[in-house]
C-alpha positions in Angstrom: 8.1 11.8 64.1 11.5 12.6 62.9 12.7 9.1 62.8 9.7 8.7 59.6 10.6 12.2 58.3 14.3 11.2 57.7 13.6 8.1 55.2 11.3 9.9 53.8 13.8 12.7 53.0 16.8 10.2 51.6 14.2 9.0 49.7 13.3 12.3 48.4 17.0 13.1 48.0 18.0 9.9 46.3 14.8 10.9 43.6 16.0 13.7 43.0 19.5 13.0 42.4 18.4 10.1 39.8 16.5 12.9 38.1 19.9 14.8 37.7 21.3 11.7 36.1 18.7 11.5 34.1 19.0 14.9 32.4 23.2 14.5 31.5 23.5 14.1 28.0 24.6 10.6 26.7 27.6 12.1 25.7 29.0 13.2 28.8 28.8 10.0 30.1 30.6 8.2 27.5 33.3 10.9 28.4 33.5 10.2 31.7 33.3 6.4 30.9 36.6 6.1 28.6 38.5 8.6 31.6 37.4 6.2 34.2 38.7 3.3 31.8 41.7 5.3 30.7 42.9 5.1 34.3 42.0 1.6 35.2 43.9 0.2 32.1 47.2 2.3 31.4 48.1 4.4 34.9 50.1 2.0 36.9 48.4 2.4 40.4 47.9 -0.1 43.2 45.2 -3.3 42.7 42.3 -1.9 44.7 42.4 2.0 43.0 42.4 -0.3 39.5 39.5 -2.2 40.3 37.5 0.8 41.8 38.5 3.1 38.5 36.8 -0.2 36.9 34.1 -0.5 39.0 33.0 3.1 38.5 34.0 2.8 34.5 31.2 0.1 34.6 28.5 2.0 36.4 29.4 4.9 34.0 29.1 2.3 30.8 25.3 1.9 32.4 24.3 5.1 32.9 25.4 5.7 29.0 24.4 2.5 27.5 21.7 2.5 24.6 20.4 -0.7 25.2 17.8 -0.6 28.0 16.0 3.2 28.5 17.3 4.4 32.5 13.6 4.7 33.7 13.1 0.5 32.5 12.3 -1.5 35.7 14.5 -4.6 34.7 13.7 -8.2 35.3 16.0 -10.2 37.8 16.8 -12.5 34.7 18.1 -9.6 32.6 19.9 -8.3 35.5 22.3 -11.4 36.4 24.4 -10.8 33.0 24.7 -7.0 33.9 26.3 -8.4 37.5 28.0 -11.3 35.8 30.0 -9.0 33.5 31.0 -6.7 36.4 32.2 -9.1 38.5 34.3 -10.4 34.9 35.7 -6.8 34.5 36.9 -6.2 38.1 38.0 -9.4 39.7 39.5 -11.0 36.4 43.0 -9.4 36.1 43.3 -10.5 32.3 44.8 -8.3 29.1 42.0 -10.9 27.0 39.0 -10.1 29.4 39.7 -6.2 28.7 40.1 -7.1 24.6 37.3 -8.4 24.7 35.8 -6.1 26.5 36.8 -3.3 24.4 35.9 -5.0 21.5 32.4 -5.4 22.7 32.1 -1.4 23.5 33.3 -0.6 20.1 30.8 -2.5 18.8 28.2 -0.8 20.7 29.6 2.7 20.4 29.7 2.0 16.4 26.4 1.0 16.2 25.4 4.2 18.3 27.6 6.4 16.0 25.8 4.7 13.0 22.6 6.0 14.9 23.3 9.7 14.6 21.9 12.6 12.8 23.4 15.0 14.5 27.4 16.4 13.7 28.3 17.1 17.4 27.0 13.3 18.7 28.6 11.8 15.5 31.6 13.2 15.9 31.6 12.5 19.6 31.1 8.7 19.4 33.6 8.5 15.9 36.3 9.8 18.5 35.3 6.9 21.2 35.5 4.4 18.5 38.9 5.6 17.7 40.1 5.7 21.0 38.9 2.1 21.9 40.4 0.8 18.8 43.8 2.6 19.8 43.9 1.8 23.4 43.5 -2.2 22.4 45.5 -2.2 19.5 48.7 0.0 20.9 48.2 -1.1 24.8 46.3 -3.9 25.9 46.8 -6.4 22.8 50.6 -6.1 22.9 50.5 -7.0 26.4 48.3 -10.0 25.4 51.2 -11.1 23.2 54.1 -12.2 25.3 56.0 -10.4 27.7 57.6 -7.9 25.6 58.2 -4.6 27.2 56.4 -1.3 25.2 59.1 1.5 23.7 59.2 4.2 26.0 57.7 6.5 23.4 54.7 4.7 23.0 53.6 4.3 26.8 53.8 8.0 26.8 51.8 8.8 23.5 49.3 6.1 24.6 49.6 7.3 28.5 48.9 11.2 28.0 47.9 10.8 24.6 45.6 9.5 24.0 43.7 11.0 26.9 43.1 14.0 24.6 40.5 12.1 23.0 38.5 11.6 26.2 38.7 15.4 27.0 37.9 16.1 23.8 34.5 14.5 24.0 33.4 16.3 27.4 33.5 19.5 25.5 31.5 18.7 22.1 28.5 19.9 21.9 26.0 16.8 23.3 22.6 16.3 22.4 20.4 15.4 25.3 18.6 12.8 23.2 18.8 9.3 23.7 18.5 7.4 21.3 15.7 4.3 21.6 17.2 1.0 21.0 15.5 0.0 18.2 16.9 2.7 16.6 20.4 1.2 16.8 22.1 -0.9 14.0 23.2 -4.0 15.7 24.0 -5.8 12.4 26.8 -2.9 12.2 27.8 -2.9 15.5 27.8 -6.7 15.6 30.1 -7.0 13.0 32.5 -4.5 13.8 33.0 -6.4 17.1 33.4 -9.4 15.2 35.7 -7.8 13.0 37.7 -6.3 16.0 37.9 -9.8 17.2 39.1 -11.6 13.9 41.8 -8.5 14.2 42.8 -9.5 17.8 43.2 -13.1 16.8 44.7 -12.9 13.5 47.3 -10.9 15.0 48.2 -13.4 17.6 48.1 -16.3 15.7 50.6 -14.4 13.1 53.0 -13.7 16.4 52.3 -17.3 17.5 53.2 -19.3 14.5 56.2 -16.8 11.9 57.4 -15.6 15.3 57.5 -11.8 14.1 57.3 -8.8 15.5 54.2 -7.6 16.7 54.1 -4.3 14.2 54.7 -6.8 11.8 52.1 -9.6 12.5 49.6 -6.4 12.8 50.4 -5.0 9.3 50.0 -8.8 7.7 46.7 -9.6 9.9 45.2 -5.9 8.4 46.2 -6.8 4.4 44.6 -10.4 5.0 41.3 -8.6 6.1 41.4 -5.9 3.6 41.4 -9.0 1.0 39.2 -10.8 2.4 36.5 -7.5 2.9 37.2 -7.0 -1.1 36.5 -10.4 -2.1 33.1 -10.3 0.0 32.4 -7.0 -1.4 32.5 -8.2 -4.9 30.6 -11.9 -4.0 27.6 -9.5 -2.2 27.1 -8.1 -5.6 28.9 -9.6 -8.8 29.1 -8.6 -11.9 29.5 -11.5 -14.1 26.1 -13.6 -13.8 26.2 -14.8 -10.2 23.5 -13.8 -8.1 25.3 -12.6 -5.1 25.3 -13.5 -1.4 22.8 -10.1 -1.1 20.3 -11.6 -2.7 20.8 -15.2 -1.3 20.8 -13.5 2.3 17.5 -11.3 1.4 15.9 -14.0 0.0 16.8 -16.0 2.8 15.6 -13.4 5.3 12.2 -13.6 3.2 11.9 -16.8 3.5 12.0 -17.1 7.5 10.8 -20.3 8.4 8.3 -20.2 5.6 8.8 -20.5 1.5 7.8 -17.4 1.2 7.7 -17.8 -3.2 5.5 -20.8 -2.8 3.0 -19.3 -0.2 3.0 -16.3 -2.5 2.0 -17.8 -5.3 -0.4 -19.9 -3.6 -2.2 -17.0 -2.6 -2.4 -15.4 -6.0 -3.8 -18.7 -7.0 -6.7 -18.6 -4.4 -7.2 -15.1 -5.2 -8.0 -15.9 -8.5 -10.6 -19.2 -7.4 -12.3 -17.3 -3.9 -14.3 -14.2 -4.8 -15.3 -13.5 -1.1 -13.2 -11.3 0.6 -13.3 -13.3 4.1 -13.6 -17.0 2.6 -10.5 -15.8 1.2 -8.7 -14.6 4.2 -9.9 -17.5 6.2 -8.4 -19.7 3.1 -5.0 -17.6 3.3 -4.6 -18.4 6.7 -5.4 -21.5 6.9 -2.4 -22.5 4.4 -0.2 -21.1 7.0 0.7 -24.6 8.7 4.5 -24.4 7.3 5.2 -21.7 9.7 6.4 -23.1 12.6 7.0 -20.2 14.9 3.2 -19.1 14.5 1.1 -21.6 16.4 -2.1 -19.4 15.4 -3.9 -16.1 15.6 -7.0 -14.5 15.2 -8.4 -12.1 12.3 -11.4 -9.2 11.5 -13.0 -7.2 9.1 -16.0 -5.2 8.7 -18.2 -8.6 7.8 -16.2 -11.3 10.1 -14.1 -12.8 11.9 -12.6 -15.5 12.9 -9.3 -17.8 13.7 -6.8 -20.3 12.8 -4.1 -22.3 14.9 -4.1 -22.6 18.5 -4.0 -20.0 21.3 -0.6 -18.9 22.4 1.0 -16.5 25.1 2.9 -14.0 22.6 0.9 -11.9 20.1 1.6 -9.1 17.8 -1.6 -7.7 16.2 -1.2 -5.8 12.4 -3.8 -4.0 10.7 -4.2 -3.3 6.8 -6.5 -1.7 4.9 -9.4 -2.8 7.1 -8.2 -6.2 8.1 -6.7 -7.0 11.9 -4.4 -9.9 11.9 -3.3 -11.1 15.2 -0.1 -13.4 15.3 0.1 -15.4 18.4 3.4 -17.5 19.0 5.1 -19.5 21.7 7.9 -17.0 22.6 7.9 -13.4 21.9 8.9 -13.0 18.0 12.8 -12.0 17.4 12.8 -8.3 15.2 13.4 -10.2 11.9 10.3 -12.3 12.5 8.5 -9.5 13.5 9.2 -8.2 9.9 8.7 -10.8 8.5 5.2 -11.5 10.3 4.1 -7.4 9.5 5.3 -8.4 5.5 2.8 -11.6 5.5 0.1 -9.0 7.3 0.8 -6.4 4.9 0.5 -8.8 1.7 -3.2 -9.9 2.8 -3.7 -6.9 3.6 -3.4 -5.5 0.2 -5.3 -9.2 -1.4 -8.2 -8.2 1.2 -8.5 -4.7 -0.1 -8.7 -6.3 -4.1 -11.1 -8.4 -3.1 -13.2 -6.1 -1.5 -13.2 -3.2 -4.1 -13.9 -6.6 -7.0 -17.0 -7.2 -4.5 -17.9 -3.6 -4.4 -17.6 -3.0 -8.4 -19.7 -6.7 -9.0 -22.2 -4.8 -6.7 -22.2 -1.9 -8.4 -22.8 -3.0 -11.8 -25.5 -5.0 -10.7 -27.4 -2.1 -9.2 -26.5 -0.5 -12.7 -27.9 -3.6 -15.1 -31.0 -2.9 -12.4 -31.0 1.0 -13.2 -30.6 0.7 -17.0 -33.1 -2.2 -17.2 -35.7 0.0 -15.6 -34.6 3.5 -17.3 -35.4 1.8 -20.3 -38.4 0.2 -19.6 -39.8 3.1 -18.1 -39.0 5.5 -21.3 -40.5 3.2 -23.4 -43.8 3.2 -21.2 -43.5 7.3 -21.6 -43.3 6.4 -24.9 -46.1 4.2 -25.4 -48.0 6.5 -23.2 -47.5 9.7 -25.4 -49.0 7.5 -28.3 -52.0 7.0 -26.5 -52.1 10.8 -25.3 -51.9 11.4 -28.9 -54.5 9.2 -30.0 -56.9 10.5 -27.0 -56.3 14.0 -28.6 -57.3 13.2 -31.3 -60.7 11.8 -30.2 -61.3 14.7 -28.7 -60.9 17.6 -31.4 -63.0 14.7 -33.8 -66.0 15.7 -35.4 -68.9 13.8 -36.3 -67.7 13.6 -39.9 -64.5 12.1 -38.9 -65.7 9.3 -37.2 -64.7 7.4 -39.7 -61.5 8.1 -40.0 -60.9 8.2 -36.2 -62.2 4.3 -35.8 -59.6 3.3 -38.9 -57.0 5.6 -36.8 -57.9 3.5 -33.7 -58.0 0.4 -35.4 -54.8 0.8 -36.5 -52.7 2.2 -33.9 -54.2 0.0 -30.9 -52.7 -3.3 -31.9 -49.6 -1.3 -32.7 -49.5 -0.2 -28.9 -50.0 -3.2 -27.6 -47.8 -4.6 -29.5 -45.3 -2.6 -28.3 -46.9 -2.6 -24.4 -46.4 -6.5 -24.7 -42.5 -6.3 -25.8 -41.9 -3.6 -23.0 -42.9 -6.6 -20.5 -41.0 -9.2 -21.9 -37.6 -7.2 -22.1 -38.1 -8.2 -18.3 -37.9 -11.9 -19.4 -35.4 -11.8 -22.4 -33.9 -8.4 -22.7 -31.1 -9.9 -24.4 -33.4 -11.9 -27.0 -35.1 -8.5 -27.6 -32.4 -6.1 -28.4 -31.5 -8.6 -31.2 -34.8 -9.0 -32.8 -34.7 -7.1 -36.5 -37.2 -6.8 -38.8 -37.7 -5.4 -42.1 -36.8 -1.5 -43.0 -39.9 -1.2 -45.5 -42.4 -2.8 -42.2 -40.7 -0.5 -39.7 -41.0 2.2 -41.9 -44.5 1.8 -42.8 -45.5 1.6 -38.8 -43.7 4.3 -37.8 -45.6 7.0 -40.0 -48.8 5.5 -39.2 -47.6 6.2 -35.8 -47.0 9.8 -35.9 -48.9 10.7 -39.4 -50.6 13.3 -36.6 -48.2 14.8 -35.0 -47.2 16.5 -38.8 -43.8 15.1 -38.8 -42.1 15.2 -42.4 -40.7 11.7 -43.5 -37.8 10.9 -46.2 -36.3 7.9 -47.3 -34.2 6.3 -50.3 -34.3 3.4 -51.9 -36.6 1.4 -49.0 -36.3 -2.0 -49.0 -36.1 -5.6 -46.7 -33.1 -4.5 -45.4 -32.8 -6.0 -41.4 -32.5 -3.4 -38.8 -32.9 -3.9 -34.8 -36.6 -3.0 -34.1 -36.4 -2.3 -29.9 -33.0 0.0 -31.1 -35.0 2.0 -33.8 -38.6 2.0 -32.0 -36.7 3.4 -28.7 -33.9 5.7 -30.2 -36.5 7.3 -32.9 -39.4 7.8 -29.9 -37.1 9.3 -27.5 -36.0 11.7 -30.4 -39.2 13.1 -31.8 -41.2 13.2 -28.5 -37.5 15.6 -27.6 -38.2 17.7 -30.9 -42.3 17.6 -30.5 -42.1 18.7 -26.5 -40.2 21.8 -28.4 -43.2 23.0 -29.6 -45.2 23.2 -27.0 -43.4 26.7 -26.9 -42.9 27.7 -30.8 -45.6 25.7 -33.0 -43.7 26.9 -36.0 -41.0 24.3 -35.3 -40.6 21.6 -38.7 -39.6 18.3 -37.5 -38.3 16.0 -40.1 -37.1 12.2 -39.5 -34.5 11.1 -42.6 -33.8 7.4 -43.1 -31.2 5.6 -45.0 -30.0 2.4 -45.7 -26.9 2.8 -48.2 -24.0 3.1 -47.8 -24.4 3.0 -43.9 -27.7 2.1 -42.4 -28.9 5.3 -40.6 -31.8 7.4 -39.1 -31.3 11.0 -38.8 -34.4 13.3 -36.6 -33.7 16.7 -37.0 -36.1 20.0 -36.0 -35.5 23.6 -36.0 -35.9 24.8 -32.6 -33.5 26.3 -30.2 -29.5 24.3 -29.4 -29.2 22.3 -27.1 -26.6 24.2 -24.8 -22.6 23.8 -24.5 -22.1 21.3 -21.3 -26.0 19.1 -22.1 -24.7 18.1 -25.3 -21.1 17.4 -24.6 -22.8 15.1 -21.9 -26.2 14.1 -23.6 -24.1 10.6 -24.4 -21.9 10.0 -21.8 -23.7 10.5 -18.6 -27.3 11.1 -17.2 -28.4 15.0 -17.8 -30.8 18.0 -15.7 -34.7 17.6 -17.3 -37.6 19.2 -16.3 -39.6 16.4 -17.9 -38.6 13.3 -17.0 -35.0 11.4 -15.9 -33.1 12.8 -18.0 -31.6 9.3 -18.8 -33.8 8.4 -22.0 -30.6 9.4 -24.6 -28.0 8.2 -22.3 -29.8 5.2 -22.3 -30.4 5.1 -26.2 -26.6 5.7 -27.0 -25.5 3.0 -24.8 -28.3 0.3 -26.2 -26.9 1.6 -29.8 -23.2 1.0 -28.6 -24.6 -2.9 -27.6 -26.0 -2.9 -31.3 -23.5 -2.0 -32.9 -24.8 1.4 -33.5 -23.7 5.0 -32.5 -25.7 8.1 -31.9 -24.5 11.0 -32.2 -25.4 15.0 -32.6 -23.6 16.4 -36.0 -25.9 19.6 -36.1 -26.5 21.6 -32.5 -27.4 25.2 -34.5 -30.4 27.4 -33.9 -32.6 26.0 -36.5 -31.6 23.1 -36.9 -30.6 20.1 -34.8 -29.9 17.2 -35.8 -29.7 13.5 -33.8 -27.8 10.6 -36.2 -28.1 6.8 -35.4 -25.5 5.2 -37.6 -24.4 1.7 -38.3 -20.4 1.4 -37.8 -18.3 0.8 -40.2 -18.2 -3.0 -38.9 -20.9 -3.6 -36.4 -19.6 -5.5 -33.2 -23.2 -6.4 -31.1 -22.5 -6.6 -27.1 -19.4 -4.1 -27.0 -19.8 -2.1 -24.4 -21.5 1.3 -23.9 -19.6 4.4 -24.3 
């Protein structure tokens, strides 16, 4: 029983200790790393104590390390480098294994330091950079160069020095934060290793070939660089009409594997031919044959789905504005394809979206040209079905005397309403063909008091002649006015309602009646949009000022007064037929 209890507590122990290591801050670790290093490279002790301060440098160097999070499980694969490079560092005695080396953790502790929000950490990691860049440049790359001896006072500075620097960093304050590798610049920290290595090189070739001194070949190798960092500096961005290598490496970057311009304005062609949203995406997609690293994928949206290519292992899924795109590829996709890959998602994305807010609007206006077809129709039935009211009124308060007068009525205004019953049904054929239709002012005029001559509405006109007007604008606008102004009196029979026509200069119709104002908010919205009535849709002037608008026409209210209102249908100054309703 004991002999399972003690594994068990090892194994317990062991847990608990990682859990310890766990909580250090990164920064205490990359302390305890450059010590361990500072020992191993510039004390002078026996082989074995070297290679063990070495050994434990590198264990420190993977309890810091940004690259790989401590509670990872890693792969056997990934895990022969990490071995590889320890059994480099401690069993190669070599001052150009430990150059490079250091130049590799100055890269990574530059790219970590580029990575920082925080003072403390910054600072922390700006010393570690310094120090690695001191210990190779004033220790280990002179001993690279020839057998030389070091001046006494530079062992020392270097020797008890700089391990000030180290100290230093056990004592700043250490955030506990790591940070995630994809957080970390490795473009920056990439090319400061390279540039650490150019350094290196430059100065031994200097040493190699003018056979000078090492301070020397160090100050010439630093001026060449400087020179050569200002001339980049100015070809990344120039002044004088050259694009620049920034925008030939962007552009480049862009264009991974794929012309990206070309494919772009493909796509803004078949936007511009497909008007379904998914015949489009599958469209899109299916131009996608130039990218090489994509061997298909899979997409959906709320009405389909489908795919393009051929199935792979790898996939990386994106979704935008209501479209899933699933990118499937041979091998798992490197971080600038992976941009590149959410930039194509993102773009369709955004074409989808147009498409399906152009689909929407087409199906909106249709339901509208439906609702406006029927308003109208319908308030012209009203209309045609107050006339007969009317006319049934009359019949009924008709005495025997006016029997007469009542069949020459009926005669009359029958063929007129069924006339105008007839015209309702074909705006269901031709609407078009019937907003157009004119006839003469004197005819119109004529009809339309025989229409009301009992309803004891006041006509005046000027000057009537055979002057053209649109009959379905004038019949609808003038019944949907005075059935407004005669409903008015079904409260106050004193009310006057008058109806005013004139041709010259403008061609207008003016319906005014001396009852109550419309109020504030109905008629700064009586035109414009679909107002509260208690008697039928309140559509029949909306309706009415958007037919004038198609006409040419406006209607408007100039007089909103107790005691007199007044509705205006006007000719514009130059008439434009089929503009649009206001």
């Amino acid at each position: 029983m004991n002999e399972r209890a003690e594994p068990a507590s090892h194994l317990a122990w062991l847990t608990s200790l990682a859990t310890r290591f766990t909580r250090v801050a990164p920064g205490r670790w990359l302390g305890l790393m450059l010590l361990a290093l500072h020992v191993a490279v510039v004390f002078d002790a026996d082989t074995t104590v070297t290679r063990a301060f070495l050994l434990a440098h590198y264990g420190l160097f993977l309890l810091w390390q940004p690259l790989v999070r401590s509670e990872t499980r890693i792969e056997p694969r990934l895990a022969f480098p990490v071995f590889a490079m320890a059994a480099l560092l401690v069993l190669v005695d070599s001052t150009w294994v430990m150059a490079l080396w250091l130049a590799i953790l100055a890269g990574l502790v530059g790219a970590v330091a580029a990575s920082q929000n925080e003072r403390g950490p910054r600072l922390a990691y700006l010393l570690a950079l310094a120090y690695l860049l001191a210990l190779l440049l004033a220790w280990v790359l002179p001993q690279s160069l020839g057998g030389a001896s070091l001046p006494d006072e530079l062992r020392i500075a270097v020797r008890y020095g700089l391990l000030l620097l180290p100290a230093a960093i056990l004592f700043l304050p250490a955030s506990r934060q790591r940070s995630a590798s994809s957080t970390l610049d490795f473009i920056y920290g990439l090319m400061l290793s390279l540039l650490i290595m150019v350094m290196a090189l430059g100065a031994f070739a200097v040493v190699a070939v003018a056979k000078v001194s090492y301070a020397w070949a160090l100050v010439q190798t630093l001026l060449g660089m400087a020179a050569l960092l200002l001339a980049l500096s100015w070809l990344w961005n120039p002044r004088a009409g050259f694009a620049g290598l920034g925008q030939v490496t962007s552009r480049y970057l862009l264009s991974v594997g794929l012309p990206f311009e070309g494919w772009a304005q493909r796509l803004a062609t078949l936007a511009e031919r497909e008007r379904d949203p998914e015949s489009f995406v599958r469209d899109a997609l299916s131009d996608l044959h130039e990218l090489t690293w994509i061997r298909g994928g899979r997409w959906q949206a709320a009405r389909g789905e489908g795919g393009f290519g051929e199935p792979a292992e790898h996939a990386v899924s994106h979704a935008f504005h209501g479209l899933t795109l699933t990118w499937q590829s041979t091998r798992s996709l490197t971080p600038a394809l992976a941009l590149h890959v959410r930039l194509l998602s993102q773009l369709l994305g955004y074409f989808y979206a147009a498409k399906v807010r152009e689909q929407t609007l087409r199906e909106q206006a249709y339901s509208q040209a439906i609702h406006d077809t029927g308003a109208r129709l319908t308030h012209d039935v009203k209309n045609i079905l107050q006339s007969l009211k009317t006319l049934l009124a009359a019949a009924d308060i008709s005495t025997p005397e006016d029997s007469e007068r009542l069949l020459a009525l009926i005669k009359r205004q029958l063929p007129q309403l069924a006339t105008r019953l007839s015209q309702t049904v074909d705006k269901l054929r031709q609407p078009v063909e019937m907003d157009v239709a004119h006839i003469s002012a004197q005819a119109w005029w004529t009809t339309l008091q025989t229409r009301y001559e009992h309803d004891d509405v006041q006509f005046f006109a000027e000057a009537i002649d055979d002057t053209p007007l649109p009959q379905d604008l004038f019949d609808s606008v003038v019944d949907n006015l005075l059935t407004n102004a005669l409903r008015k009196r079904q409260g106050q029979l004193e009310i006057a309602v008058e109806v005013r026509l004139t041709l010259h200069p403008l061609l207008s119709l003016t319906v005014t009646d001396s009852g109550a104002a419309a109020p504030e908010h109905v008629a700064r919205n009586l035109f414009l949009s679909p107002v509260t009535s208690d008697f039928g849709l309140g559509v029949g002037l909306y309706q009415a000022a958007r037919q004038a608008a198609r006409s040419g026409y406006r209607l408007e209210l100039p007089d909103n007064q107790a005691g007199r209102v007044a509705f205006r249908l006007q000719a514009t100054d130059s008439p434009q037929p089929g503009i649009s309703a206001p």
